[in-house]
N, C-alpha and C positions, 0 to 999 in steps of 0.2 A: 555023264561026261559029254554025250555028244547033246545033249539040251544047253549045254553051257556053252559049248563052243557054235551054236545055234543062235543063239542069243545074241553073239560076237559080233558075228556075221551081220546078224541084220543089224544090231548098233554101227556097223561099219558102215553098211549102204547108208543108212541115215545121216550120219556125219558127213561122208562124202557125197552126197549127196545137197546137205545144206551147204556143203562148202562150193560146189559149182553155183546153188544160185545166189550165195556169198556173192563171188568172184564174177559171177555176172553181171549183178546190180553195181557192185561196187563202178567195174570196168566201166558199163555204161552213163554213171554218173561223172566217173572220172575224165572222161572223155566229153560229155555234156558242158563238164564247168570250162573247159579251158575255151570256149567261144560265149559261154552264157554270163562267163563275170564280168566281161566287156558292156555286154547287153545290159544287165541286171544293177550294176553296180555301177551308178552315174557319174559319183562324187571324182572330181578330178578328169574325169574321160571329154577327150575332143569331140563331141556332137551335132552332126549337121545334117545337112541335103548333097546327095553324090549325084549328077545329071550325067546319066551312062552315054558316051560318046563312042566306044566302039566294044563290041560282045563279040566274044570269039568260044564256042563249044558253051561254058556253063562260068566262064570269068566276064568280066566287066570291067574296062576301066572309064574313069572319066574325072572332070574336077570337083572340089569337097568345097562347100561352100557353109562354113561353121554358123552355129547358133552361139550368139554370148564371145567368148573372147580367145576362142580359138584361130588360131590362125588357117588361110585358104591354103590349101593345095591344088597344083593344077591336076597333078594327076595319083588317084587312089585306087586300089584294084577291090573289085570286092566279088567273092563265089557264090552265083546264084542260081538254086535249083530250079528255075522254074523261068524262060526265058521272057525277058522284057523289050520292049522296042525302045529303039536309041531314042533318047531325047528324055528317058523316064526319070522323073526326079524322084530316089527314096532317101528315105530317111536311115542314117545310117552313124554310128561308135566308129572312133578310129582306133585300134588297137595300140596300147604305147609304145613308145621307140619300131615306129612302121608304117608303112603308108596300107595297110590291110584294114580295109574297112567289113565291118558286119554289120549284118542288117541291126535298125531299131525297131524299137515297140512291139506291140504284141508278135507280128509273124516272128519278129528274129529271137524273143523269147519261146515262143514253141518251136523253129527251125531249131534254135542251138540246142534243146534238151531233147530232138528225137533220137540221140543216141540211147538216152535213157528209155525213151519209148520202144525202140526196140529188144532192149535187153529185158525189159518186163515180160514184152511176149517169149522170148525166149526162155525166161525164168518161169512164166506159166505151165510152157510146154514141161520142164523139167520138175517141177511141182507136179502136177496132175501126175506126168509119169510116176516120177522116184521117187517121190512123197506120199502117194494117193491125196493129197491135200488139195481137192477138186474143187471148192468154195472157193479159198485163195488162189488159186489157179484161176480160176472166172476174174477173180477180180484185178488181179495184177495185169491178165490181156485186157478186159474192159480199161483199167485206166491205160495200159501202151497202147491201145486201137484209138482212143479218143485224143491222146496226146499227138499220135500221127496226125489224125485223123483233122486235127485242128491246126496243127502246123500246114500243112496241106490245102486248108480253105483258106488258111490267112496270108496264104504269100503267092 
């Protein structure tokens, strides 16, 4: 009886266990797409050049100057990690019904998924622990450290 309810036990760690790095991945994905469909997903989005005229902490605003048949704005706000000097023209999606711009091209595709990139490392640390599944653990932090990792050189 007590090997049976043993057995329980440890099927229990394991489920609940898969199910935090379920709930990990999941979250950080989820959190990933709501800036990366903007990015990602061209057809119909406003796309242009935003020439930052005044940065305050880690915001930006300045005017959008569209590509193709979007209309100008003078003034778009857009959240950037990594400070820029005024005058900087980037490349930038306006989000619909908003004047909230996100970055384009490659940086703002790896800036918008490091949510996911962090929750991989997260999910490795709880692999290797809870899992012993030490291989996949290696590999889920090698791709969240390279996904940072790239976000970080590209912007």
């Amino acid at each position: 009886m007590a090997e049976g309810a043993w057995g329980l036990v440890l099927l229990a760690r394991v489920v609940g266990v898969t199910a935090v790095v379920a709930l990990l991945l999941v979250s950080g994905a989820w959190d990933s797409w709501r800036t990366a469909q903007h990015v990602m997903l061209t057809k119909g989005r406003e796309r242009g050049t935003m020439t930052l005229a005044a940065c305050v902490d880690s915001t930006c605003t300045g005017p959008f100057t569209p590509d193709g048949t979007a209309l100008a704005r003078a003034k778009v706000t857009i959240s950037l990690p990594i400070r820029h000097d005024t005058g900087a023209k980037i490349p930038v999606a306006i989000e619909p019904g908003t004047d909230k711009a996100v970055r384009a091209g490659w940086g703002g595709i790896l800036f918008a998924w490091v949510p996911l990139g962090g929750a991989l490392l997260l999910a490795a640390v709880v692999l290797a622990g809870g899992l012993r599944m030490r291989r996949t653990a290696w590999a889920a932090a090698a791709c969240g450290a390279a996904l940072l990792a790239g976000a970080f050189l590209t912007l």
